[in-house]
C-alpha positions in Angstrom: 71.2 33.2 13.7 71.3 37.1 14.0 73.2 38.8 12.0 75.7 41.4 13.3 76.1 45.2 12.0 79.1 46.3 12.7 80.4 50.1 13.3 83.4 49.3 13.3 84.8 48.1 10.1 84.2 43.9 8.9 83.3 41.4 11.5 83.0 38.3 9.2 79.9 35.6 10.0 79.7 32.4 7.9 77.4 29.9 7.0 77.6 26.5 7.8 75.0 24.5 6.2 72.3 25.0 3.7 68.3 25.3 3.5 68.3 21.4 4.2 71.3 21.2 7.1 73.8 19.6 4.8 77.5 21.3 5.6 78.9 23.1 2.9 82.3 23.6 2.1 83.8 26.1 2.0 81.4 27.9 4.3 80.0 31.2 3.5 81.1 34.3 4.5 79.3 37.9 5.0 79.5 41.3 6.6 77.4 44.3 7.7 79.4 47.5 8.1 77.0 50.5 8.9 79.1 53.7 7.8 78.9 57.0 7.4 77.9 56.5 4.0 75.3 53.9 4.1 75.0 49.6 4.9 78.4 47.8 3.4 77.2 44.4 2.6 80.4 41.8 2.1 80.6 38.4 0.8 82.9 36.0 0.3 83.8 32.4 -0.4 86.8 30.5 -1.3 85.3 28.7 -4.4 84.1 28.7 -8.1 81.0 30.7 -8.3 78.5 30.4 -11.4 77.5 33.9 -12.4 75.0 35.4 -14.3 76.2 35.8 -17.8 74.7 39.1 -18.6 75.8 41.0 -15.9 78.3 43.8 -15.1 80.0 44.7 -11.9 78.7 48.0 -10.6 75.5 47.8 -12.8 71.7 46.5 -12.1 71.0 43.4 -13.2 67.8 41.5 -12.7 67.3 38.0 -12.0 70.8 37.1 -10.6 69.1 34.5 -8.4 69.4 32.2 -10.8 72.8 32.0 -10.7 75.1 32.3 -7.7 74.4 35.4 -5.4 74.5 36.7 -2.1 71.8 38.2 -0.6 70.0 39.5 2.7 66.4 41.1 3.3 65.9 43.8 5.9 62.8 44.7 7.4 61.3 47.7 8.8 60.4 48.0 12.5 57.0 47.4 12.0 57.3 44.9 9.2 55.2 46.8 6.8 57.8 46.8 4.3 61.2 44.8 3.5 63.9 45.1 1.1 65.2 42.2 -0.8 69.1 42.6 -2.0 70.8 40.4 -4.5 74.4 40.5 -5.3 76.6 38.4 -7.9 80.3 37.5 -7.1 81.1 39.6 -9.9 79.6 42.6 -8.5 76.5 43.3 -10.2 73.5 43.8 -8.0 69.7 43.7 -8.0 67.3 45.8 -5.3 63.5 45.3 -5.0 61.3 46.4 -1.9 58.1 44.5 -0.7 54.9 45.1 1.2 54.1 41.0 1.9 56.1 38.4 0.5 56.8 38.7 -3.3 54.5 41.9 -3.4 56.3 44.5 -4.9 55.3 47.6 -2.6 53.4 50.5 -4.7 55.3 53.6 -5.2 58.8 51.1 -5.5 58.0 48.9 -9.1 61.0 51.0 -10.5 63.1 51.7 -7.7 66.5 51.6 -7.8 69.1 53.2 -4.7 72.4 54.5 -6.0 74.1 51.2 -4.9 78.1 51.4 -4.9 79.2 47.4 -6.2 81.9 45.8 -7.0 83.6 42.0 -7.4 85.9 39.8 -8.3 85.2 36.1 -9.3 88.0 33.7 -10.3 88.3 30.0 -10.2 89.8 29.8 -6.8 86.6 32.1 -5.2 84.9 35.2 -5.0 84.7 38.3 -3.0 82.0 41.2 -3.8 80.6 44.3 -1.7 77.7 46.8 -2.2 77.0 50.1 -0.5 73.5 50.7 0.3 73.1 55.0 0.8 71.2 55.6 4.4 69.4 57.8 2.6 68.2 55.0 0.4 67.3 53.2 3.5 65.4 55.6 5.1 63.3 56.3 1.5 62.2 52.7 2.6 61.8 52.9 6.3 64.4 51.1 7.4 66.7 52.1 10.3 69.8 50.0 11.0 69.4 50.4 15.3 65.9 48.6 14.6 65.7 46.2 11.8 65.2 42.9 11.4 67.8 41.0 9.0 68.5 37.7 7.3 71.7 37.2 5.5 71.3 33.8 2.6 73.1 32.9 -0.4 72.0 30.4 -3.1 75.5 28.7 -4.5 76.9 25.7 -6.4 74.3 26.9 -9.1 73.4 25.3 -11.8 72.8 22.8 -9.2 71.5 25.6 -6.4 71.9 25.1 -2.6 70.0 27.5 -0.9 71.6 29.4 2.4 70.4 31.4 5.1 70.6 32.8 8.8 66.9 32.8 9.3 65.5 30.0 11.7 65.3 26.5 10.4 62.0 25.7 8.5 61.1 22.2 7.0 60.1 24.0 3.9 61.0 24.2 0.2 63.4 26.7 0.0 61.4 30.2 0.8 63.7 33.3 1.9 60.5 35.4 1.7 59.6 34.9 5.1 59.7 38.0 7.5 58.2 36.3 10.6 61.8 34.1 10.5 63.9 37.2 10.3 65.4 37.9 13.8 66.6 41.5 15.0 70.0 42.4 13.4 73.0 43.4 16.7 73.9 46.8 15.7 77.9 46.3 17.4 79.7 49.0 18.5 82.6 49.5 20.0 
């Protein structure tokens, strides 16, 4: 499924069913927003979410993956080079960018964007957002007219389902796949 980024304020896609095509529900729900500032990434869903228990909205936190999170990767044009995002209900976020899958790109072991995050989590859902700065973006080659983008979550921890937009594989669970990523719709108005 591509994903859409929007110039024009939230358009809301969800997802349906998880790595293995079982429905889930309450669905998912994410946004792209490119704005003047930078990528808005939204997420939301209307249910419990399972954070991690060191983390703070606004702040850098590693590891939220183990926990619930929503997150997308975004490629360059070329694919040289990918950014990984993860961000908790609650707001706090984590950023790493690769040159092949799970290879931390040299030059980028430390990086870390001047992300804008925030959420809220309560026992009835969860709704958080992140601001990615274009210039962050370009630091990393990407460029939101050309990019290839997958959108995924991993929810209902401790007992994780594992989400994502990219095409259907019969794997275990792998969102580190760039040759599945399809071209993001830059929609305008």
């Amino acid at each position: 499924m591509q994903s859409i980024i929007s110039t024009q304020g939230q358009q809301w896609q969800q997802i349906t069913h998880e790595w293995y095509k079982q429905a889930i529900t309450p669905p998912y729900e994410y946004s792209f927003c490119r704005t003047a500032e930078g990528l808005l990434f939204c997420a939301r869903r209307a249910a419990a979410a399972l954070v991690h228990p060191e983390s703070v909205s606004g702040h850098f936190q590693a590891e939220l993956w183990k926990y619930d999170a929503a997150e997308f990767f975004i490629t360059t044009p070329s694919g040289e080079r990918y950014m990984e995002f993860n961000l908790s209900p609650n707001g706090a976020w984590w950023a790493a960018v690769f040159s092949a899958p799970r290879v931390v790109a040299a030059g980028y072991e430390e990086w870390r964007p001047a992300v804008q995050a925030k959420g809220e989590s309560t026992a009835e859902g969860w709704q958080c957002s992140a601001l990615i700065p274009t210039a962050s973006l370009q630091e990393v080659g990407i460029n939101l007219a050309d990019c290839k983008l997958t959108a995924c979550a991993i929810l209902n921890s401790p007992e994780q389902v594992f989400l994502t937009t990219a095409l259907p594989c019969d794997t275990q669970p792998d969102f580190h796949r760039p040759d599945l990523w399809e071209t993001a719709i830059l929609k305008q108005a």
